[in-house]
C-alpha positions in Angstrom: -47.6 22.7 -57.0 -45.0 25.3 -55.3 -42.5 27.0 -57.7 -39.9 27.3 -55.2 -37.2 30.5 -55.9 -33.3 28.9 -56.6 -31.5 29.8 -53.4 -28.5 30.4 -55.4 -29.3 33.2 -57.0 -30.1 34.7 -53.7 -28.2 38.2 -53.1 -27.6 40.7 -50.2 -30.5 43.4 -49.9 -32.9 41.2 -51.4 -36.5 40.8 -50.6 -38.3 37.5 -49.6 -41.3 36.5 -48.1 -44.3 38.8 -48.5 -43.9 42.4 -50.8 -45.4 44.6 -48.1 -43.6 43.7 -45.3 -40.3 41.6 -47.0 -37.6 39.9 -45.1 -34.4 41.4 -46.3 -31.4 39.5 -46.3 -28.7 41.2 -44.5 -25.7 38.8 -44.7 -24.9 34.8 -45.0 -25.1 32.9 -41.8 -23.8 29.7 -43.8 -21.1 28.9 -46.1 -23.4 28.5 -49.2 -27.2 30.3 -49.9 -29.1 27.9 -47.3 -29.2 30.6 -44.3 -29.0 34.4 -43.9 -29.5 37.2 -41.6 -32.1 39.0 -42.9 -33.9 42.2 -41.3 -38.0 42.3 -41.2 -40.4 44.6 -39.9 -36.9 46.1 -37.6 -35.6 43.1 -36.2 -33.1 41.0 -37.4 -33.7 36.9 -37.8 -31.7 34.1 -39.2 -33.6 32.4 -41.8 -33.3 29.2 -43.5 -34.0 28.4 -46.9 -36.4 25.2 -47.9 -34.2 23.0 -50.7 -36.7 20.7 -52.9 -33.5 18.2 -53.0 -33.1 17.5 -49.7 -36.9 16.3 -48.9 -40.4 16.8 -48.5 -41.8 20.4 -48.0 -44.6 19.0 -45.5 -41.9 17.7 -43.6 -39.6 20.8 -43.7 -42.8 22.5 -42.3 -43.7 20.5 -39.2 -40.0 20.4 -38.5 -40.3 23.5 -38.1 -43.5 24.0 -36.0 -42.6 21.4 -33.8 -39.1 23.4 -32.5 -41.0 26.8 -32.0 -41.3 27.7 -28.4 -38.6 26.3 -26.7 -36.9 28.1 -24.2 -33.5 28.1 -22.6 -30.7 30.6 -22.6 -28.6 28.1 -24.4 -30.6 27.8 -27.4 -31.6 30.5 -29.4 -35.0 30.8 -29.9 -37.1 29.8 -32.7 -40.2 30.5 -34.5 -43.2 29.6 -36.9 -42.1 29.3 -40.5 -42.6 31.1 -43.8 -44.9 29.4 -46.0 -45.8 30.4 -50.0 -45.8 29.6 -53.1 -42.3 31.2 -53.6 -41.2 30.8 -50.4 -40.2 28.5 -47.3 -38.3 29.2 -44.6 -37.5 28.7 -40.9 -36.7 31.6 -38.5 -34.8 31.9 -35.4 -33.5 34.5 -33.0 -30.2 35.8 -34.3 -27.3 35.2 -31.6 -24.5 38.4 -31.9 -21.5 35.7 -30.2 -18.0 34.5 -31.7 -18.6 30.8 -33.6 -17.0 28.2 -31.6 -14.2 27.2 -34.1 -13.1 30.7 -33.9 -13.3 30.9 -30.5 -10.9 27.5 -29.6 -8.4 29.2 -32.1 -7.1 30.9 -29.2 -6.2 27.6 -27.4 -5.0 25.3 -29.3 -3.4 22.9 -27.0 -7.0 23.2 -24.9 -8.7 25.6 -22.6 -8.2 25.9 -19.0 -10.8 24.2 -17.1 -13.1 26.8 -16.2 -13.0 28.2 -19.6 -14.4 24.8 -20.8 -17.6 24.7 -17.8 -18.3 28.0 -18.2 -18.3 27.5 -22.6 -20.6 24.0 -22.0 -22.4 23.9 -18.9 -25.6 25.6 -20.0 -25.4 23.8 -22.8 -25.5 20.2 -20.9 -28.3 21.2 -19.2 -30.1 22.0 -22.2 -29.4 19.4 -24.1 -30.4 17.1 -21.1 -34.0 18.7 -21.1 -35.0 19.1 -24.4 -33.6 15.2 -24.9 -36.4 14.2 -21.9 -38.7 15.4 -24.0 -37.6 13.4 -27.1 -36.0 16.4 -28.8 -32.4 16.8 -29.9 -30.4 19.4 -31.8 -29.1 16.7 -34.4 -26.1 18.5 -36.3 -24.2 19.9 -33.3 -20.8 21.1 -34.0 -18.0 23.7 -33.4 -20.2 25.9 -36.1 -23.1 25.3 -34.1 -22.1 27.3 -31.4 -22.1 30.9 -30.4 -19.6 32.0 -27.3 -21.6 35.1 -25.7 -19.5 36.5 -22.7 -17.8 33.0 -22.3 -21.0 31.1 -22.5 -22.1 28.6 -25.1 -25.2 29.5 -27.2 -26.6 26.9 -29.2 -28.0 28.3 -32.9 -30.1 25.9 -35.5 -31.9 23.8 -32.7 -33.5 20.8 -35.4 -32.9 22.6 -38.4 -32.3 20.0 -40.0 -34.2 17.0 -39.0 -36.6 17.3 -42.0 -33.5 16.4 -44.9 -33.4 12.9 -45.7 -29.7 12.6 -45.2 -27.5 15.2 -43.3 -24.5 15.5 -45.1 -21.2 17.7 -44.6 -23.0 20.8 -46.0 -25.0 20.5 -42.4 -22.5 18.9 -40.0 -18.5 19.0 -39.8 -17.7 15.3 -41.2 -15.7 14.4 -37.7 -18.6 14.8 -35.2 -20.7 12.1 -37.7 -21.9 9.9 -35.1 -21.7 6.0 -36.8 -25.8 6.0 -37.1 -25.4 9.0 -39.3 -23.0 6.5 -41.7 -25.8 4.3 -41.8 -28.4 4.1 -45.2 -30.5 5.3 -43.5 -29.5 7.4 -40.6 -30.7 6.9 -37.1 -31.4 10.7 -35.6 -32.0 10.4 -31.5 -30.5 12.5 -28.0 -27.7 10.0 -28.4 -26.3 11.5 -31.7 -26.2 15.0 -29.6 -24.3 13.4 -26.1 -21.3 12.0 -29.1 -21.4 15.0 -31.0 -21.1 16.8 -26.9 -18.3 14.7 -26.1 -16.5 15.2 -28.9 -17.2 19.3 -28.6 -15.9 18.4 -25.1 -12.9 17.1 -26.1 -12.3 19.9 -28.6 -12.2 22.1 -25.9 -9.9 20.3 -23.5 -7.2 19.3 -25.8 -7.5 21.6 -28.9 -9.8 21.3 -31.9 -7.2 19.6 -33.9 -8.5 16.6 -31.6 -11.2 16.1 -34.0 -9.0 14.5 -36.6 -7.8 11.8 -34.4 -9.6 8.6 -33.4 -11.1 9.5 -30.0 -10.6 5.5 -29.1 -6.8 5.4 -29.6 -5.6 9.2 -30.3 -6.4 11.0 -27.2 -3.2 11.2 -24.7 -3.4 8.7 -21.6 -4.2 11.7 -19.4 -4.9 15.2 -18.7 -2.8 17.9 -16.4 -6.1 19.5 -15.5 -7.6 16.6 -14.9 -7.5 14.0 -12.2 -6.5 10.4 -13.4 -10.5 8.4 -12.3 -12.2 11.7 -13.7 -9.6 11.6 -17.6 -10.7 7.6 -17.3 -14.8 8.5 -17.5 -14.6 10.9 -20.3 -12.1 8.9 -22.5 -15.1 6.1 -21.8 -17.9 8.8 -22.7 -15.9 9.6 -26.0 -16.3 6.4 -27.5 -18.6 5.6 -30.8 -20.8 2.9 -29.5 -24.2 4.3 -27.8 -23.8 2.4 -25.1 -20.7 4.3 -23.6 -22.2 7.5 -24.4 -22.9 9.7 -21.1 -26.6 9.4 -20.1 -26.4 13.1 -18.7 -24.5 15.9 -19.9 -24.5 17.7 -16.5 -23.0 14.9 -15.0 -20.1 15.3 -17.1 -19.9 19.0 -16.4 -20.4 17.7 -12.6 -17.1 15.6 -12.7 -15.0 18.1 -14.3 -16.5 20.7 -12.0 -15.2 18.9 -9.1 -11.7 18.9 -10.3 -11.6 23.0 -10.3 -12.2 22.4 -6.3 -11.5 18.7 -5.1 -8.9 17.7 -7.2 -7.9 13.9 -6.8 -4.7 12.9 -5.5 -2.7 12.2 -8.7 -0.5 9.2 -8.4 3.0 9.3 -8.1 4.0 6.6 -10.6 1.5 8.2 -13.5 2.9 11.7 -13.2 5.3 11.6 -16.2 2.1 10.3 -18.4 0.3 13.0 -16.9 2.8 15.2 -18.2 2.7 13.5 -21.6 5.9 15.9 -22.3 7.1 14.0 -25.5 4.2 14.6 -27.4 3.8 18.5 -26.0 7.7 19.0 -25.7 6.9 22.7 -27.5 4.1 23.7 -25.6 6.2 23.1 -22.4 9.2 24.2 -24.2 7.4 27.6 -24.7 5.7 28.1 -21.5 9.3 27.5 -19.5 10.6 30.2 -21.5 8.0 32.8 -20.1 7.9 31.4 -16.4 10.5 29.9 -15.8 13.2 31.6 -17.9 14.7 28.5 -19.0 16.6 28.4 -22.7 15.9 26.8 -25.5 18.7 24.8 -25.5 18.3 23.6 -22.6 15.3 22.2 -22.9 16.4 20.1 -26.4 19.0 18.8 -24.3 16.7 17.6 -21.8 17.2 13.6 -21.0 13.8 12.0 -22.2 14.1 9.7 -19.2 14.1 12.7 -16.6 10.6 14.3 -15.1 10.9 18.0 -16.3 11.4 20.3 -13.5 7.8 21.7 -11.3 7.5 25.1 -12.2 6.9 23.4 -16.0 3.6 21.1 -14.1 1.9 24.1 -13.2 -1.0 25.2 -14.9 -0.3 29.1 -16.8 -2.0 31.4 -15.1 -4.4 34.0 -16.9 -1.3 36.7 -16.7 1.1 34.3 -18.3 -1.7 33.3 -21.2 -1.9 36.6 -22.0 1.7 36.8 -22.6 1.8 33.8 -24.6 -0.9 35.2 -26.9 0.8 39.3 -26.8 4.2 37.0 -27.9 1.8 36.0 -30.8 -0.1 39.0 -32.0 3.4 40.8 -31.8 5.0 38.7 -34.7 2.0 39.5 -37.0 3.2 41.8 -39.8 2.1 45.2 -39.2 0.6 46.3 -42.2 -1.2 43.4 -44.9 -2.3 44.1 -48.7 -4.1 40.9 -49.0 -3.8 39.1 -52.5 -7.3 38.1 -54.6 -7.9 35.2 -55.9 -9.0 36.8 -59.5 -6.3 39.3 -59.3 -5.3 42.2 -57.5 -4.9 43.1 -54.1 -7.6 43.8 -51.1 -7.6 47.2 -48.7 -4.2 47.5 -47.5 -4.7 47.0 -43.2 -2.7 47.9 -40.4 -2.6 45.9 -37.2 -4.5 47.3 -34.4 -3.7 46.1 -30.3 -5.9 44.8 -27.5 -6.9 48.0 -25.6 -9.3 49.2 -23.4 -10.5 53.2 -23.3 -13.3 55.5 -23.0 -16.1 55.7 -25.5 -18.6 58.4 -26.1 -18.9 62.0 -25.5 -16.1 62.8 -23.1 -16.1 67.0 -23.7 -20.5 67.6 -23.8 -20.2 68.7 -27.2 -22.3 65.8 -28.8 -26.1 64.7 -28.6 -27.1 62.2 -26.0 -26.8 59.0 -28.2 -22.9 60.0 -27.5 -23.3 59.3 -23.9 -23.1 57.5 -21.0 -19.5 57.7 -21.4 -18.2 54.0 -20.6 -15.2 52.3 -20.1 -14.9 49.7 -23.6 -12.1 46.6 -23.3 -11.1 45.1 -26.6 -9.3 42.3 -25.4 -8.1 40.9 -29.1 -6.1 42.4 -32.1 -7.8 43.3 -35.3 -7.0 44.9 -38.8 -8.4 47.0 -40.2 -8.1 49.5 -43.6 -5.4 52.6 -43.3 -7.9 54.1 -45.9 -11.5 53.9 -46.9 -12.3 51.6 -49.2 -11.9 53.0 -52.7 -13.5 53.2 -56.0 -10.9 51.2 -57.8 -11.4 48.2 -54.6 -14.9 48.4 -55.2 -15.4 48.5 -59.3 -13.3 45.4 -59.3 -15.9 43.2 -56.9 -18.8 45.2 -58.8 -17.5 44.0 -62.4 -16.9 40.3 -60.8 -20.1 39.9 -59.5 -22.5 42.1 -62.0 -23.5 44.3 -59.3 -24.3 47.6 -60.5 -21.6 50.6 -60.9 -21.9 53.5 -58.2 -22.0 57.1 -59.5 -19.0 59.2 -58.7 -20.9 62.5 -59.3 -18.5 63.7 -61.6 -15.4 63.9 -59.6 -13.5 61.2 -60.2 -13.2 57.6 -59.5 -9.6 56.0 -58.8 -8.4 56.3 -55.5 -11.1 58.5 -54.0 -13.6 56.8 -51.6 -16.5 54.7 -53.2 -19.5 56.6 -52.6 -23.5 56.1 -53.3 -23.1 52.7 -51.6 -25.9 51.5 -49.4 -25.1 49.0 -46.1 -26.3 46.5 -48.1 -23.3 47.3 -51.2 -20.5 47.2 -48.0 -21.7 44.2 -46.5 -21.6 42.2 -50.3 -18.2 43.8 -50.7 -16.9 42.5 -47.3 -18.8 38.4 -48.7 -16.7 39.2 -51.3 -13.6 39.9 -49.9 -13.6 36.7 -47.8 -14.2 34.8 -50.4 -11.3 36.2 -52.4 -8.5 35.7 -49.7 -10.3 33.3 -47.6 -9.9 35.3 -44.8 -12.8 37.3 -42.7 -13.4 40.6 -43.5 -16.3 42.5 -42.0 -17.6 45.6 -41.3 -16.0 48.0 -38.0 -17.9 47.3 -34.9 -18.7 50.7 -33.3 -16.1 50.0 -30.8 -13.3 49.2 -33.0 -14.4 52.5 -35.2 -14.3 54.8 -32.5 -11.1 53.0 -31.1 -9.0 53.5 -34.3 -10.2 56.9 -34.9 -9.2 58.4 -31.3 -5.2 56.3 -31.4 -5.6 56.7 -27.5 -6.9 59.9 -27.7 -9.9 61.3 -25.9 -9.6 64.4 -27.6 -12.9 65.0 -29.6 -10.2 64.8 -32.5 -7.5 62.7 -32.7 -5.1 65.6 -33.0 -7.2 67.7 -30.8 -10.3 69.3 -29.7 -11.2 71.6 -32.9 -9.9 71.1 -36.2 -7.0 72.7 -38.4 -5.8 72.4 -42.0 -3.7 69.0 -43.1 -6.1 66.9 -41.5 -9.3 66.5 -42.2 -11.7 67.3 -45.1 -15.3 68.7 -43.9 -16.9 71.9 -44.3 -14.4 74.6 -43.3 -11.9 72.2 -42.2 -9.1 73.8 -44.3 -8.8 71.9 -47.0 -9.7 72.0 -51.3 -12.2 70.2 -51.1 -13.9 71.5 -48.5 -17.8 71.5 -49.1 -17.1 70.6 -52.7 -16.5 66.9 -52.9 -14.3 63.8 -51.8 -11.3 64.4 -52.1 -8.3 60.9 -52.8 -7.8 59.1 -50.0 -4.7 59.7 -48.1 -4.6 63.2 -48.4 -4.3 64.5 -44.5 -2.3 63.5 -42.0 -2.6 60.3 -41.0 -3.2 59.5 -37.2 -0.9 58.1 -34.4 -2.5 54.4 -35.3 -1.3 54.6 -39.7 -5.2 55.3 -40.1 -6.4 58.0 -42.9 -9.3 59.9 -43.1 -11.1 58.9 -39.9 -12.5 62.3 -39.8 -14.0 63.4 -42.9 -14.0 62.5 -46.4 -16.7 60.4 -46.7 -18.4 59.4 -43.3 -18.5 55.4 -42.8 -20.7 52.8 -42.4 -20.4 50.4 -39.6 -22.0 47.1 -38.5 -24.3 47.6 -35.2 -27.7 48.6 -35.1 -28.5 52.1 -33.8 -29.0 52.6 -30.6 -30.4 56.3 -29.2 -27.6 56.2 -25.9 -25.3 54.3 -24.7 -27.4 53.0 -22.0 -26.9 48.9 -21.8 -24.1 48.8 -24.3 -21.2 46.3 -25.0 -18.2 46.6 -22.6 -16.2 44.3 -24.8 -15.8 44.5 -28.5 -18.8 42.8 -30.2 -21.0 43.9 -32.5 -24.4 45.8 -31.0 -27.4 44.5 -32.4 -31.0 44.9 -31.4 -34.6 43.4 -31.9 -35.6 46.6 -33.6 -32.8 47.1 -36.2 -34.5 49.5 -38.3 -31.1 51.9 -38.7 -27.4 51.1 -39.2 -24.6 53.4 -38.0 -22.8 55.6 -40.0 -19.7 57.4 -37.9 -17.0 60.0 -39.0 -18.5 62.7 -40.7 -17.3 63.5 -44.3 -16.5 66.9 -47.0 -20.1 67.9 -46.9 -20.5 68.4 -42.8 -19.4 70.5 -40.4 -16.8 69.9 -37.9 -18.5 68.6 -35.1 -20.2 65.8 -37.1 -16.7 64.5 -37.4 -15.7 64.4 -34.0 -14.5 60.8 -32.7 -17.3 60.2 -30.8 -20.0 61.8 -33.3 -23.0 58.9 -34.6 -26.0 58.7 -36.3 -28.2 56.9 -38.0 -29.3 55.3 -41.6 -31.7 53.1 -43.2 -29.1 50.2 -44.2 -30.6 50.7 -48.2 -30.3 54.1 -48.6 -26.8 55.9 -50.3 -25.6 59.1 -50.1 -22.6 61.1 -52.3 -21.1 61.4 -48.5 -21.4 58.1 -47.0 -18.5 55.4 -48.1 -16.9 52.4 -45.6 -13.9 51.0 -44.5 -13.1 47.2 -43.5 -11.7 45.1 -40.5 -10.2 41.9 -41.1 -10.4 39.4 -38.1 -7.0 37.6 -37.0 -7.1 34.3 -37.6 -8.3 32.0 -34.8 -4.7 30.0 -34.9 -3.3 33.0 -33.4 -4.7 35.4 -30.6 -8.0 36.3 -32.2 
């Protein structure tokens, strides 16, 4: 009889699986212990966890089996499962996109049309071939989606087909199809095309949608949408099977045609189209930023009367972006984040969309600083005006038993954490979210190398070599030059609020190493690979020389290992009910 491990007692850096060549979990891919991202033999999976409570291990196990092999760039790929005494576990391919529900944060009234095809037409047509062959994804939901470069990636293809019941731990409550209410719940392609059309519908009008009955709650029509095409889907959306859509691309067909062939709309439905008492702000907003009209005109507005035409027209891209630069720009500057068990988390500053140049721009670096490319971060971010200190960090050791971090005799208090491993920053950032219920994270190399230059390209912020007051390296001026870390805050801050972003302690970061440049991200996102032996570690710190602390300085580091050198600093992600 199998002894199988408790999942929750699983922890980050631990080893699974076999002892000579372990899976090591990297990071929680789900709310509870059930699935994480774990690294093995270089490459990094998601794996998920066996639970003797929810059924059968033989049935877990050709679950498993029979999803391996399937291929579609809308599904991320999975394959054969772990089997021993200690352990069982699935693995799949691990997919480096924005989840879903983060990603419809940033429309909340609904995505423009093409937004929407692009996000779910390779998923329709996936969903429509593996269904001819009699398999379905089962537990699809805004979770259960990656958005790659605008496309929809689907992650945990059957995952879950082996449970005896899937229950709210698996799927968001509101895309429970009725068979999945039953005793005993009916699994076919038909619980994915509801699930689809509810996704669908999520997208279109917002994801607050959701909580509404899609019979009676969903408006009487669409303004991107012609009035014969709003009529089909409202029919699709409904519970019973039989008004479910028999193909998915030929719902991604009929809202394709409305991007080019449009229907005439008819006169005497135009103010329903509109629907302008139930989206008075939305309208109210947008005629503010193209059309210029008042607030107070607009609340004086007859109910009876049509609202002028400029207020019918869809918002362009330009005038979206405005709406969400109106948004970021009332975000407080600068957060200190309260805990739930007391204290405060890493104060952050706010950081702006930009775009600039990464890498190497003076030939004074190695060639993993180069090609020199052009990077667009097209959302806000925080992240920590310091590096995250010993006082931030004793507090989540002490909470969660993990062990105390040597400060080699210099002093704990507000100097930089140090002799923490990948592993330690990535628990601390789990830990974090946990206690504000916010996301916190790691820096992506982009939005490292972005806050350290403040729209520089300078190999220093301040300059191309470096002078006393601002940084702490090996003959860079300073006290503790050579010697040890030295509190954080004590140079100059740059142009951005940020301290320390050269020297100190140099900084883990979350992408994999890469040798160049060569095939690299052009928008923010975090770089990972299929061989992920080494994480990043930027900045240089009081031990290293000068150039190792340039902006555009990287190298590499075995995510386990610690150094007296090497500390971190966090990003917090902006909420997805604002511009994200």
């Amino acid at each position: 009889m199998n002894e199988f491990y408790d999942i929750n007692k699983l922890k980050i850096g631990q080893h699974v699986g076999v002892e000579l060549d372990p899976y090591i979990l990297n990071y929680r891919a789900s709310m509870n212990n059930t699935a994480w991202v774990a690294d093995h033999g270089g490459r990094s999976f998601v794996i998920r966890f066996y639970e003797p409570s929810k059924g059968k291990v033989e049935d877990f196990l050709q679950n498993s089996r029979k999803y391996v092999g399937i291929k579609h760039q809308a599904i991320t790929p999975n394959y054969p499962p772990f089997y021993s005494k200690l352990w069982v576990f699935s693995c799949s391919a691990v997919c480096g996109g924005e989840n879903l529900y983060s990603f419809l944060g940033k429309y909340p009234d609904g995505a423009p049309l093409n937004v929407v095809i692009g996000l779910l037409d390779t998923i329709a047509k996936a969903l429509d071939q593996i269904h001819a062959k009699e398999l379905f994804h089962g537990h699809l939901d805004l979770n259960a989606i990656q958005v790659v470069n605008g496309i929809g990636v689907m992650t945990g293809l059957g995952a879950h087909h082996w449970m005896q019941r899937i229950t709210e731990q698996e799927l968001d409550p509101r895309l429970f199809p009725p068979e999945y209410q039953r005793r005993v719940q009916k699994r076919t392609p038909a619980s994915d095309r509801f699930a689809f059309m509810r996704i669908l519908m999520a997208a279109l009008l917002g994801e607050s949608i959701l909580d509404k009955d899609m019979k009676s709650g969903l408006p009487s029509s669409h303004p991107y949408l012609s009035n014969s095409t709003w009529k089909k889907l409202k029919k699709w959306s409904r519970s019973q099977e039989r008004h479910r859509p028999k193909s998915l691309v030929e719902v991604i067909r009929a809202l394709r045609a409305n991007l080019y062939r449009p229907e005439q709309l008819e006169t005497k439905k135009t103010k329903g189209l509109l629907d302008f008492r139930s989206h008075r702000k939305l309208y109210a907003g947008l005629s503010i930023l193209i059309a210029g009209i008042t607030l107070a005109a607009i609340s004086l507005w007859p109910e009876d009367t049509p609202p002028p035409q400029q207020l019918t027209q869809i918002p362009t891209q330009e005038q979206q972006k405005q709406i969400e630069k109106k948004i970021f720009e009332a975000l407080p500057q600068v957060l200190e984040e309260p805990l739930k068990s007391g204290g405060k988390a890493p104060k952050i500053e706010k950081i702006a969309p930009s775009k600039f140049k990464m890498g190497d721009q003076h030939h004074l670096g190695d060639d993993n600083e180069i090609p020199v490319h052009e990077v667009d971060i097209p959302h806000g971010f925080y992240i920590s005006k310091y590096e995250v200190t010993f006082d931030q960090y004793d507090r989540f050791a002490k909470a969660t038993g993990r062990k105390i971090p040597a400060d080699n005799g210099w002093g704990r208090g507000n100097r930089p954490v140090i002799n923490v491993s990948w592993y330690d920053a990535k628990a601390y950032t789990s830990w974090l979210s946990d206690q504000t219920n916010q996301v916190y994270r790691l820096p992506t190399e982009i939005e490292w190398e972005y806050s350290a230059r403040a729209n520089s390209n300078t190999a220093f912020w301040y300059g191309n070599s470096v002078k006393p007051g601002y940084s702490v390296c090996d003959s860079c001026g300073s006290q503790w030059d050579g010697v040890s870390t030295a509190p954080v805050g004590s140079q100059a801050s740059n142009p951005l609020g940020l301290y320390d972003m050269h020297g100190n302690v140099a900084e883990w970061v979350e992408d994999c190493y890469h040798d160049s440049y060569k095939g690299a991200p052009t928008k923010n996102q975090i770089w990972l690979s299929d061989q992920c032996k080494s994480r990043v570690i930027r900045g240089g710190s009081w031990f290293d020389i000068p150039r190792v602390g340039r902006s555009s300085t990287r190298y590499r580091a075995e995510p386990n290992l610690k150094a007296s050198n090497w500390g971190f600093r966090v990003v917090r992600i902006i909420p997805s009910n604002t511009s994200h």
